[in-house]
Every structure is written in C-alpha cells, then in structure tokens.
N, C-alpha and C positions, 0 to 999 in steps of 0.2 A: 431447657425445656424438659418437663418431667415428662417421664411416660406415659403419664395417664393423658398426656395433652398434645403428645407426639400427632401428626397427623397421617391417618390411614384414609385410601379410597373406599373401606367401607364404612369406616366414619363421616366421611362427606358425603353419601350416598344416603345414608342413614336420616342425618341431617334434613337435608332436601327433601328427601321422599315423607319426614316428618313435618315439616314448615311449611315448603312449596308448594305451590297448586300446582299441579298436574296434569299443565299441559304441553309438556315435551316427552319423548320415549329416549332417554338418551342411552348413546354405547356408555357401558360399565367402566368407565375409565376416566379418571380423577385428573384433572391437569393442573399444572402450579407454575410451570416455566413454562417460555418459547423463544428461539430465536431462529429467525432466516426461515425454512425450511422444517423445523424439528420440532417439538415437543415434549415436555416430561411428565409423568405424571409424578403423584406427591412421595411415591416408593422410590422414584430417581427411575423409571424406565423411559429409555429414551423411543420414541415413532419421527415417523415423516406425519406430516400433515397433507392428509390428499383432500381433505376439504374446505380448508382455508375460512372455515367461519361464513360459507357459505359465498364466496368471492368476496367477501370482505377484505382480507387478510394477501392480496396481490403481489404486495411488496414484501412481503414476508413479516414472521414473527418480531413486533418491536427495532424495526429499522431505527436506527439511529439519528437519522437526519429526523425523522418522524417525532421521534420520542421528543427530541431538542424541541424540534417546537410549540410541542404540545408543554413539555416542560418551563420552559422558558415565557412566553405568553400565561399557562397559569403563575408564575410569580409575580406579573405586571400586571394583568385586566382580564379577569376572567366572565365578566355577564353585567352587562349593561343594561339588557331588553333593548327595546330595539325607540323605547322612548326618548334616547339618544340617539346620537352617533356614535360609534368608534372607530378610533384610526385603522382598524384592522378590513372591517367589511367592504369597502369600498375595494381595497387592492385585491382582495379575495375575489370578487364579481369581477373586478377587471381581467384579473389573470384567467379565470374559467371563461368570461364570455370569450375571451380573444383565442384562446385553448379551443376552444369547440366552436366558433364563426356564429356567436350570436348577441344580438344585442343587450338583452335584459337577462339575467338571474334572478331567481326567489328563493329565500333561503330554507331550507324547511334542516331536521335531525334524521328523520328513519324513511327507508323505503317506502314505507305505508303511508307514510305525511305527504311524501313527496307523489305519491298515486292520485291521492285526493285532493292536491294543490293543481295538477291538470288538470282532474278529472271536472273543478270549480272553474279552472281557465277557462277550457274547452265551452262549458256552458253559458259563461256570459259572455263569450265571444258569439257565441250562437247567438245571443238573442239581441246583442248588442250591435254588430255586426254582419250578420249573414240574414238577421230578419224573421227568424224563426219565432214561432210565439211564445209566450213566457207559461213555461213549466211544458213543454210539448219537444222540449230539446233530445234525441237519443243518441247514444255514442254505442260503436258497434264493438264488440270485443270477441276473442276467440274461445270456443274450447277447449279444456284442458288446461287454463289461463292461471296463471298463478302472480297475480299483483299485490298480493299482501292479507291482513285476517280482519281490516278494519268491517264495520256493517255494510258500508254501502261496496265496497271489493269483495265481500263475498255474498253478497246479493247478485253478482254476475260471475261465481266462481261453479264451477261443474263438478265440484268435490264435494260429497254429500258429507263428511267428515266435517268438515269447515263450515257447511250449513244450516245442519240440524239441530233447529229447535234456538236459532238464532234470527227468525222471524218476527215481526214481519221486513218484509225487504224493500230497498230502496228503487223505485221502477227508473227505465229510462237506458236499459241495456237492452243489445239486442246480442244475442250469441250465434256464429256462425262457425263453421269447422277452422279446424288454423289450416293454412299452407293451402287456399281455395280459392283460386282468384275468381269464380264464375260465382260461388256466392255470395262475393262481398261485392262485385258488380250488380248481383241479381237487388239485394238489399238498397245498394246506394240508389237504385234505378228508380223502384218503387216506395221511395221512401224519401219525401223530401224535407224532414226532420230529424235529418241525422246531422249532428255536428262534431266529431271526430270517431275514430277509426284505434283503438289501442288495442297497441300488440308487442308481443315480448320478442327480435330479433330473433332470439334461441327459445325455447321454450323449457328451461334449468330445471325447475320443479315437476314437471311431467315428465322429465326422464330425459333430456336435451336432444329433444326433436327438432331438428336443422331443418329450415325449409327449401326447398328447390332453390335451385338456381334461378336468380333472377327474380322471384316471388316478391321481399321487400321493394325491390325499383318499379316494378308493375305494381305492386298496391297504390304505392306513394303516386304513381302517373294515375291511379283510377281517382285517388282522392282528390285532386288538383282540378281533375275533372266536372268532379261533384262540389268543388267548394266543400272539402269536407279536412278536417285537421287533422293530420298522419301523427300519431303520439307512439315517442318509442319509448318502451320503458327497458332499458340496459343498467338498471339497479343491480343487477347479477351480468349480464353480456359485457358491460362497458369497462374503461379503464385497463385495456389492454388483454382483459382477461381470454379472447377467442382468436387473438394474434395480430387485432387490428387494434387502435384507440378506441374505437367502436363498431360493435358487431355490425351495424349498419353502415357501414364506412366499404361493404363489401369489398371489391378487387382492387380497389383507391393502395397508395406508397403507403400507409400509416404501419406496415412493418418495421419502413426506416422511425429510429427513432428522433430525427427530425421532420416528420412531416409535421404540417399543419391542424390537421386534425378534421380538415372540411372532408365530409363521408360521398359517398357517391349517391346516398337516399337519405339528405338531410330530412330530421323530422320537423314539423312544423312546432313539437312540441316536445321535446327531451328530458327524460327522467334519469337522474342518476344518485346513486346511494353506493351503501356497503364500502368500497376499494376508496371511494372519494376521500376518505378519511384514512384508509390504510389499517382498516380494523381498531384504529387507537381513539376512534373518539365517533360519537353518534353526527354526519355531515351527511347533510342528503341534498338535491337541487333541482330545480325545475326553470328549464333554458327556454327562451322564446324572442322572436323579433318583436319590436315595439309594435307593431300592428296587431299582433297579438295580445302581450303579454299590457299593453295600454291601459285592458278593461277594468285592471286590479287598481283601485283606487282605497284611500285611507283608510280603514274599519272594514276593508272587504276581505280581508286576510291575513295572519298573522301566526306569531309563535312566540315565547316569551325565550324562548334559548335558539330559536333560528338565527342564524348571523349572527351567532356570539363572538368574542375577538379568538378565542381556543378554536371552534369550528373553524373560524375562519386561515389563520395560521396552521393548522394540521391538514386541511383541504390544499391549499395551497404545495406543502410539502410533500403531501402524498402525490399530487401530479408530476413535480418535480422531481420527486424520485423516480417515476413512467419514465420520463423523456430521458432524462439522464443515464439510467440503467438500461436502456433499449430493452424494455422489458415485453414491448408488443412482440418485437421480433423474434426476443426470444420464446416466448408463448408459440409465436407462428412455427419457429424451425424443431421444438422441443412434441409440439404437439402433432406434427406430419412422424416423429421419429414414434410415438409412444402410439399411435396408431398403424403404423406399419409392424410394429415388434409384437402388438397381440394380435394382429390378423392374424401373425406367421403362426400363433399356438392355437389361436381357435378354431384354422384351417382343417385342422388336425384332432377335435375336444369336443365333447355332447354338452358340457356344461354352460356355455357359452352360447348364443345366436348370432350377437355381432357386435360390434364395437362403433360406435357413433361420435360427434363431437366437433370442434372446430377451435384449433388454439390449442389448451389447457385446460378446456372444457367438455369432457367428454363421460361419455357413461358405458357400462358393460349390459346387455340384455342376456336375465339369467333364462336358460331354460326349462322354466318352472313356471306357477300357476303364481299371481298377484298374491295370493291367498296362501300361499307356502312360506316358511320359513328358510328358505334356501339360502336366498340373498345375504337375511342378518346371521343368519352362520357360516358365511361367508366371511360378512366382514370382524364377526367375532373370533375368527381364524386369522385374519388380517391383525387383527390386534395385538393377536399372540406372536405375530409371525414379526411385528413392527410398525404396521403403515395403519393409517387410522381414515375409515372412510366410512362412507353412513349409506342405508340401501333409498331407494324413492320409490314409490309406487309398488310395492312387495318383492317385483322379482325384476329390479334396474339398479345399478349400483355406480354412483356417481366419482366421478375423479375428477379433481381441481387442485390441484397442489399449489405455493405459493408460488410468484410469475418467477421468482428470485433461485428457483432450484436449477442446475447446472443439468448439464449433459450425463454425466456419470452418475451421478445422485436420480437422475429418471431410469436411467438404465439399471440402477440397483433395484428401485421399486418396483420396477417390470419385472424382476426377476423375483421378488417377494410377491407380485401376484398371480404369477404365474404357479409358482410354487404353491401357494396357497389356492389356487384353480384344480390344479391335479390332485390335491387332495379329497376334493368334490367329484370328480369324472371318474363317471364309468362307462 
C-alpha cells in the first residue's frame, strides 16, 4: 500500500463528511477491527466498546460461532425472497418461537421494520378481532419513547429533532407519560378505540429510564383488562442485555442460562432487533400467538430479505451463543458490580447526579444543562483515556459494553471512567 492510500481517520472522516448525508454526529474515531470486548481504530489504537453498536453487538465483536454461520450459509443460499421456501427459515422460527414461549414469528431486518410490523399487527387485530371500526383504531404509547425514525414512529415521538418538518404525521397515537399507571388506566378507561399499549421495558434512548418496580406486570394486568395488546418492544432491552433474556422477564430465573425464557409479563406482542443478529447481520422479529398474529394473511405484509437463509442462520447463533455463554447472568452479576463501584466515586463528585441502569445497561446523569457540552467532552476524554461511549440527551452518558466482557476488564473501565470523571470535577 502506498502512502498516499494508507489509511488515516481523517481521511475516513473526510470522506463521509464529503459523500454522506448527515444524519449522524459521530465521536471522531475511525474503527477497522473488533473482537470480544475491544476495538481499533485504522492508527491500531486499541478502546473497550461501551456501546456496543447500540446493544446490537451483545455477544461481542465478531464471535466466532456467529461469524461461521453467517460465513458458511453465505457460501450455500444467501436470498430466496420469501417467494420460496428455504431450508433455513422454518428451523430459525422454530428455534425463536420455542426460545421466547410463542407460537408465530414474522420475519422482518431492522428495529424500525420490526416497530411497524406490530404496529400493522396490533391494528388489524383491532378491527378484525376486538371490533373496533375501521381506520378509528389507537395504540397508546409513552413519552420520551424511542421506536425508531420511520414517519409513522415518529409521528408519535416527543423528540422535536426527529420531527421537524417531517409532516404531515400519521394519526392514531395517543401519548401518555412512561412509568404512569393512573394514566394509562385513565386513557384505557375512556377510550374504547385503543388497540394496544407500546412501550420500551427500559427507556435506552431517553437516557435508560427504569421503571418502578412492578410497573410492566401492572400495565400488562390493565391491558388484559381492557382487551387491549401489551407490545414490548426490547430491540435495545432484550437478548440478555439488562441481566434477564428479556427486560420484561422481570424477577423470573432467566439469569440462569438455562431458563426457558417464559418472562413474568409476557407481551402479547414482542419486538426484537439489534443482539438477535449479534451485530453481524441486519435480523429483526415480531413474536405473537396465533390468535394474534392469524390477521396477517398473504400480500398483507412482507420484505424481500426478511427470512433470508443468512438472517436466519446468524439469528439462530446469536441466541445460541446467549444460552451457551450464560451471558444473562453475566450482564446481571457484572452490572450490580459496575453500579455499586461508581456510586462509591459519585458519593464523593459534583460531576455526576447518579448512576441508573439494570444489567449492562446503564447510564451516568451529568450534572450539566441538556444544552451543555459537558457530556461529549466527557466522552471525548473517554476516548483519549480508551473506552469509547456516546452522550444521549446532552447531559446522560450511556454504558453498554459487549455482554462477553469479564470481571476484571469492567473493573479496568471503571477505573478509566472514573479517571476520566475527575478530570471534569470540581
């Protein structure tokens, strides 16, 4: 490779910011490799990954077993459409429904397909089903809600960012505060055009707002009530990422990494993306019992690379590296440690308010104004320092590392944010 063709990150930077449209802010930092845990960028500097591609990336950088079968399946049958059959999607749907206790799967690639493939459930179950008039269907969703950037998801998003000047919007939402059970009682009460209920277990993108204890089991028992569809969307919460197989799995064994996977506030309507793949391949899904999921009949829904035989083999191994690696458990016993260890500094630090989270999923609240640049000189200090994290909401600064990092490798990064904390406080 000559010189002139070597690769630098402000040549890639360069690039990008020449080509791409510009709609991401990203940290200044070029990446080319990963494995497990780590990251390099194109200089050979080596970080931890505390973001994991947004819980995509669970099982870590390029696991092996993952890679094989993404590898291996593209050298056989890589995309059929679905105008076929292939040997692959049926064991794929088998393995997940039995994995998560439900009958039917639909296959969809990204979080945001998989939003709008409920979001289409839910309303011809309405009308088909509960009786509701046609086009008078509303599904009730929360504030601060982050499902994805398609029109009709952020037609019901409270982020004026994501909304502006991307009208007109799709009606048929009703927005209510998250973690409120007297207003989404209040709503189901007087409202008897509601046909499901979506809500994000953890709330990742607002800054991971954990709800009360108890909250998801009390929705789920309001919805049941009203004849109304409980939809979780754990596209970010699920896949072992907050210590359980699913955030909604609350105080249920799913630490062991042989439980079954049945949660203690089954949704009636299960979204999951990002980890289902293992970061190596676009697999997203949308889980329901046949009584449900029945309405979806031939030309009512589709994807030309949903249930490809790749999705379907990398879906499959991604799960199988969960159960195998006891990777819930670890999440669960790694994330009680990494929140006990910054309490003990911010007990003590003006920089900090508090530390939040559940699992491997947690965030730092700076204390600064939304409007400040505190946060991302924070984690542009993080960068320097090694660990690579991204701020949310101006002054919240998210930690997710891969589920596959050890004891000793959290307790080094504890000590690199910590370090890198004190150099902000005064």
């Amino acid at each position: 490779m000559s010189v002139l063709e070597k690769k630098t990150s402000q040549g890639a930077i360069a690039l990008e910011e020449k080509y791409g449209a510009h709609n991401y802010h990203p940290l200044p930092v070029v990446l080319s490799r990963g494995e497990g845990v780590f990251v390099w960028d194109v200089e050979g500097k080596k970080y931890y990954d505390f973001l994991s591609a947004y819980s995509a990336v669970n099982q870590g950088h390029c696991h092996p077993k993952i890679v094989g079968a993404l590898v291996g399946q593209a050298q056989t049958l890589t995309l059929t459409s679905r105008a076929f059959y292939n040997d692959m999607l049926g064991k794929y749907e088998k393995y997940v429904t039995e994995t998560f206790g439900y009958d039917k799967l639909l296959p969809m690639n990204t979080g945001a397909e998989a939003v709008e493939t409920a979001l289409k459930i839910c309303r011809k179950w309405a009308y088909e089903k509960k009786g509701i008039h046609d086009n008078e269907a509303q599904i009730i969703v929360c504030n601060n809600n982050f499902h994805g950037r398609t029109t009709s998801i952020v037609s019901f998003s409270s982020d004026p960012v994501a909304r502006k000047h991307f009208g007109p919007f799709t009606p048929g939402f009703l927005k209510i505060d998250y973690d409120n059970l007297e207003a989404l009682e209040t709503v189901l009460e007087h409202n008897k055009n509601v046909a499901g209920f979506l809500v994000e277990p953890i709330q990742g993108e607002a800054g991971v707002y954990v709800p009360s204890e108890g909250y998801l089991k009390k929705a789920k028992a309001l919805c049941e009530r009203y004849n109304v569809l409980f939809i979780a969307d754990e596209v970010q919460t699920g896949i072992a990422r907050t210590g359980r197989l699913l955030a909604t799995c609350g105080n249920c064994n799913c630490a062991d990494k042989h439980c079954s996977g049945t949660p203690e506030v089954k949704a009636d309507i299960l979204i999951l993306g990002k980890a289902l793949s293992g970061g190596a391949y676009p697999v997203s899904a949308v889980l329901a019992n046949d009584d449900i999921m029945e309405v979806i009949k031939p030309g009512n829904h589709g994807s030309t690379f949903g249930g490809n035989p790749i999705a379907a083999a990398v879906g499959m191994a991604a799960l199988e590296v969960v159960k195998e690696e006891g990777l819930a458990q670890n999440a669960f016993e790694l994330g009680e440690i990494f929140r006990e260890e910054l309490n003990k500094y911010i007990a003590g630090c003006n920089i900090v308010n508090a530390v939040r989270g559940r699992g491997l999923l947690n965030a730092i609240l700076i204390n600064d104004t939304e409007e400040s640049s505190t946060a991302w000189d924070i984690c542009m200090t993080l960068k320097e320092n090694g660990l690579l994290a991204k701020p949310t909401h101006g002054n919240i600064i998210r930690f997710a590392p891969p589920l596959v990092i050890d004891k000793e490798q959290l307790l080094d990064c504890v000590s690199i944010i910590i370090k890198t904390l004190k150099q902000f406080d005064q």
